[in-house]
C-alpha positions as CSV (number, residue, x, y, z in Angstrom):
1,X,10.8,-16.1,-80.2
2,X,10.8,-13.6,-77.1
3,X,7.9,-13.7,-75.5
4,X,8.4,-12.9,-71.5
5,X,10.6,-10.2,-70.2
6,X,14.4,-11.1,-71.0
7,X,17.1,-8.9,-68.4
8,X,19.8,-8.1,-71.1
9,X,21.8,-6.3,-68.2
10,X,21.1,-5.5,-64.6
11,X,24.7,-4.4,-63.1
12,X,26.4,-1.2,-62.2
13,X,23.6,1.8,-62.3
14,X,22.2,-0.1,-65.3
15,X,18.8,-2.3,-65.8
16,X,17.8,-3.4,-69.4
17,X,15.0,-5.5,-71.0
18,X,13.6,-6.6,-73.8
19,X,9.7,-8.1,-73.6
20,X,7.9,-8.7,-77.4
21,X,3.8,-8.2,-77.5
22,X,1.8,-9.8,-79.9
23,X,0.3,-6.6,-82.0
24,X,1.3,-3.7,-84.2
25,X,3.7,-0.9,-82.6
26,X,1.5,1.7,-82.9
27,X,-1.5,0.1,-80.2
28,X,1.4,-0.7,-77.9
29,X,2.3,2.5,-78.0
30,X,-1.6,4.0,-77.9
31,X,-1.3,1.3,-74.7
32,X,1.7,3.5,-73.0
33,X,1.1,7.0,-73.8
34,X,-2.8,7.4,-72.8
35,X,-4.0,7.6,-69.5
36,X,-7.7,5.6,-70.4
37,X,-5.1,2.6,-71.7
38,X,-2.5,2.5,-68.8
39,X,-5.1,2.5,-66.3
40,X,-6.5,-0.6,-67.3
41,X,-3.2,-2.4,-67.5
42,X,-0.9,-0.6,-65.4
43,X,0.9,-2.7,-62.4
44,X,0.9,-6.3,-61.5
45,X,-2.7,-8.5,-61.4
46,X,-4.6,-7.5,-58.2
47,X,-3.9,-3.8,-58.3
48,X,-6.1,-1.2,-59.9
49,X,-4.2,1.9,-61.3
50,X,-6.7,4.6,-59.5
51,X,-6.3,7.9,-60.7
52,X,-3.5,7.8,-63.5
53,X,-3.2,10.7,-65.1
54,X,-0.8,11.3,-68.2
55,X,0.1,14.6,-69.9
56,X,2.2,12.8,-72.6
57,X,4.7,15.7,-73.7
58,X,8.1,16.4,-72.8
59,X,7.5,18.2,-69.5
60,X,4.7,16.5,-68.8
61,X,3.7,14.3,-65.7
62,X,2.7,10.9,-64.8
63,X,1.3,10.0,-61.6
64,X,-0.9,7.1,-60.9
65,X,-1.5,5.4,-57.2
66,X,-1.5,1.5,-57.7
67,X,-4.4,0.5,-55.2
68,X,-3.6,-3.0,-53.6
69,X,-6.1,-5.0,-51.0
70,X,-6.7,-3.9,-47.7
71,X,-6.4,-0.5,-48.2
72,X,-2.6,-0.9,-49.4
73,X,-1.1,1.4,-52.2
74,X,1.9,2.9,-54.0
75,X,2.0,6.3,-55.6
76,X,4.0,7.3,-58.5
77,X,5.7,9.7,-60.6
78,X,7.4,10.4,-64.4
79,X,8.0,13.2,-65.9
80,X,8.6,12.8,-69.5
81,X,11.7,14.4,-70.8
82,X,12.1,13.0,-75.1
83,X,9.3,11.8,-76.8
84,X,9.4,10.4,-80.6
85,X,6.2,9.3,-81.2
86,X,5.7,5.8,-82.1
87,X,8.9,5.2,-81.6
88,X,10.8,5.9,-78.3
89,X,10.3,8.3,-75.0
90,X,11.9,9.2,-72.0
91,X,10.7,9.9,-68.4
92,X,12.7,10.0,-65.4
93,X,10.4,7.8,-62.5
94,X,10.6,7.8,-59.0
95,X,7.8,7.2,-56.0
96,X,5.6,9.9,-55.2
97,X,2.9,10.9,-52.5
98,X,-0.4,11.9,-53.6
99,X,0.5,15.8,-54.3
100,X,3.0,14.0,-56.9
101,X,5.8,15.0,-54.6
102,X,9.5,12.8,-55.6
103,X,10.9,10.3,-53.7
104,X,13.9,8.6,-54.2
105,X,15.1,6.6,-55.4
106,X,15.1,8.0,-59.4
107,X,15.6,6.1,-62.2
108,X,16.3,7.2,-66.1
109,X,14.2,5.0,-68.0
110,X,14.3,5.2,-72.0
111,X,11.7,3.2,-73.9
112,X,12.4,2.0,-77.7
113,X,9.5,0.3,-79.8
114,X,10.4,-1.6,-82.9
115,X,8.7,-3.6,-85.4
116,X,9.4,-7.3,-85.8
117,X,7.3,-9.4,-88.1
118,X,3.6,-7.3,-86.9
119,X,4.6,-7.1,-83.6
120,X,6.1,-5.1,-81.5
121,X,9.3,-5.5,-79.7
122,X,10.1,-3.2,-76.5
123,X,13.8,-2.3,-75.4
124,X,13.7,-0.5,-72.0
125,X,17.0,0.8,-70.1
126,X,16.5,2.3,-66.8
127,X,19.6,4.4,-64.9
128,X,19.8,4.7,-61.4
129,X,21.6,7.1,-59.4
130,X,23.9,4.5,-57.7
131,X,24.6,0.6,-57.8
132,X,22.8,0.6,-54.2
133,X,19.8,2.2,-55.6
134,X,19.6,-0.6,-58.5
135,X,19.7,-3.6,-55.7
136,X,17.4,-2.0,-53.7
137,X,14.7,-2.2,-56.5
138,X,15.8,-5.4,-57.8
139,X,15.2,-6.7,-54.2
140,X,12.0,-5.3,-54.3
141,X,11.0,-7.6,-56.4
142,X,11.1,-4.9,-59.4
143,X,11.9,-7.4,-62.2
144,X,8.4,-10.1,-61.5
145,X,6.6,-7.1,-60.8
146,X,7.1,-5.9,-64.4
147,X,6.7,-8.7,-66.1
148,X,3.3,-9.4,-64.1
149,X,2.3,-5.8,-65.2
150,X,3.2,-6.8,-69.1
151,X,1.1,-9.8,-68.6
152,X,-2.1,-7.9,-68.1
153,X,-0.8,-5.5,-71.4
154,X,-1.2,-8.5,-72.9
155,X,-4.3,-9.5,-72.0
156,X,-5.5,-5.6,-73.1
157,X,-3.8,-6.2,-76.7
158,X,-5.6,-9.6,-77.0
159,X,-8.8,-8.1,-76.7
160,X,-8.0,-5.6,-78.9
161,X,-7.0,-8.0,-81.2
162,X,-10.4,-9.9,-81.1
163,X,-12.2,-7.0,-81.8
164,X,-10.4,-5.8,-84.8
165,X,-10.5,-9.4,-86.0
166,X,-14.4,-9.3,-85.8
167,X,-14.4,-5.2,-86.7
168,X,-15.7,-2.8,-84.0
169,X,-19.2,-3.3,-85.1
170,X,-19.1,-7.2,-83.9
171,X,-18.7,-7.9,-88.0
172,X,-17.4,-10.6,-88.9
173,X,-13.9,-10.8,-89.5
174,X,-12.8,-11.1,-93.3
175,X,-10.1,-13.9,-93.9
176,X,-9.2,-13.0,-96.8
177,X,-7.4,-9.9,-95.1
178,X,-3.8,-9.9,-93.6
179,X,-4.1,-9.5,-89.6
180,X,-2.0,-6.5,-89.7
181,X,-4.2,-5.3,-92.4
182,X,-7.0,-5.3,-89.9
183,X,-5.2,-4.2,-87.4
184,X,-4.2,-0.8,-89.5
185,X,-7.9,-0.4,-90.0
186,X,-9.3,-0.7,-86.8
187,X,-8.0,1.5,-83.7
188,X,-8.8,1.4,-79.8
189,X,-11.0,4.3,-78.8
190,X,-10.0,6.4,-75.9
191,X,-12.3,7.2,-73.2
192,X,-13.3,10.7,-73.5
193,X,-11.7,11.8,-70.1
194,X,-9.0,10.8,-71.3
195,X,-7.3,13.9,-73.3
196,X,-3.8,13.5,-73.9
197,X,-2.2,14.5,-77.1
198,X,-2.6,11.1,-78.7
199,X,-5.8,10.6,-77.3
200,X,-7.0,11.1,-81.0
201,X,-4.5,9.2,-82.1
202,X,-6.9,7.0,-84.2
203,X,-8.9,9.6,-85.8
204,X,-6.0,11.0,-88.1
């Protein structure tokens, strides 16, 4: 079973993975596309994503500051170019200052969500500009910084799962019920700064 981030292909312009988190594709993807939910897993452990603002639409911009120790950070920008909700998006990500100004390098990075056996598996592909611009991040240390980032996703899923499985209200949980069932019936509640597109997501 895949469980930590597997590189499928890093040559040429071209980095691809594939990471599999434990819960249903539709609160990984609640996970990505809000602003309340990336900030509280976004970047590796010791960082705090402070501000991260989304407008999840095509056209629409990312940019978050990843807030280290000792005054240390690391600005960044997307702008999202395809979205198919629940499904896949695409953003095109370089570094940023704090007026969300680019810097190179860019990188192309399509996101594809699919369903295997309740949870979720993730294929990402990310296109650079030039071979150079893909050892430069890989260097960087690009690949253990992402997994360390999905690490702390996982910790936000698992305590999503523990709620569901005790029901928002502290209930609980009912084992007579599937764990996806449970899943389908409970749903993460944005903040209520928060207000992207899907930030009612769970109300429909």
């Amino acid at each position: 079973m895949l469980e930590k981030l597997q590189i499928t292909r890093a040559e040429g312009t071209e980095l691809e993975f594939q990471r599999r988190f434990e819960a249903p594709r539709e609160l990984v993807w609640a996970a990505f596309s809000d602003a309340a939910h990336l900030a509280r897993w976004w970047g590796p452990a010791g960082c705090t994503a402070d501000p991260c603002t989304v407008d999840f639409r095509p056209g629409g911009v990312w940019h978050y500051c990843l807030r280290f120790g000792e005054g240390q950070e690391a600005w960044g920008r997307a702008v999202y170019q395809e979205i198919d909700p629940i499904e896949r998006f695409v953003y095109v990500e370089t570094r940023s200052d704090s007026a969300a100004t680019a810097i190179p390098p860019r990188m192309v990075v399509e996101m594809n969500f699919s369903d295997e056996a309740g949870a979720t598996l993730l294929h990402s592909r990310g296109t650079f500009d030039t071979p150079e611009d893909l050892q430069t991040m890989l260097s960087m240390g690009v690949v253990e910084g992402t997994e360390g980032t999905f690490a702390r996703l996982d910790e936000l899923l698992e305590s999503w799962k523990v709620r569901a499985s005790n029901g928002s209200s502290g209930r609980p949980r009912r084992d007579t019920e599937a764990p996806v069932q449970r899943w389908q019936r409970w749903r993460p509640t944005p903040l209520a700064q928060s207000r992207t597109p899907f930030a009612d997501w769970g109300r429909r």
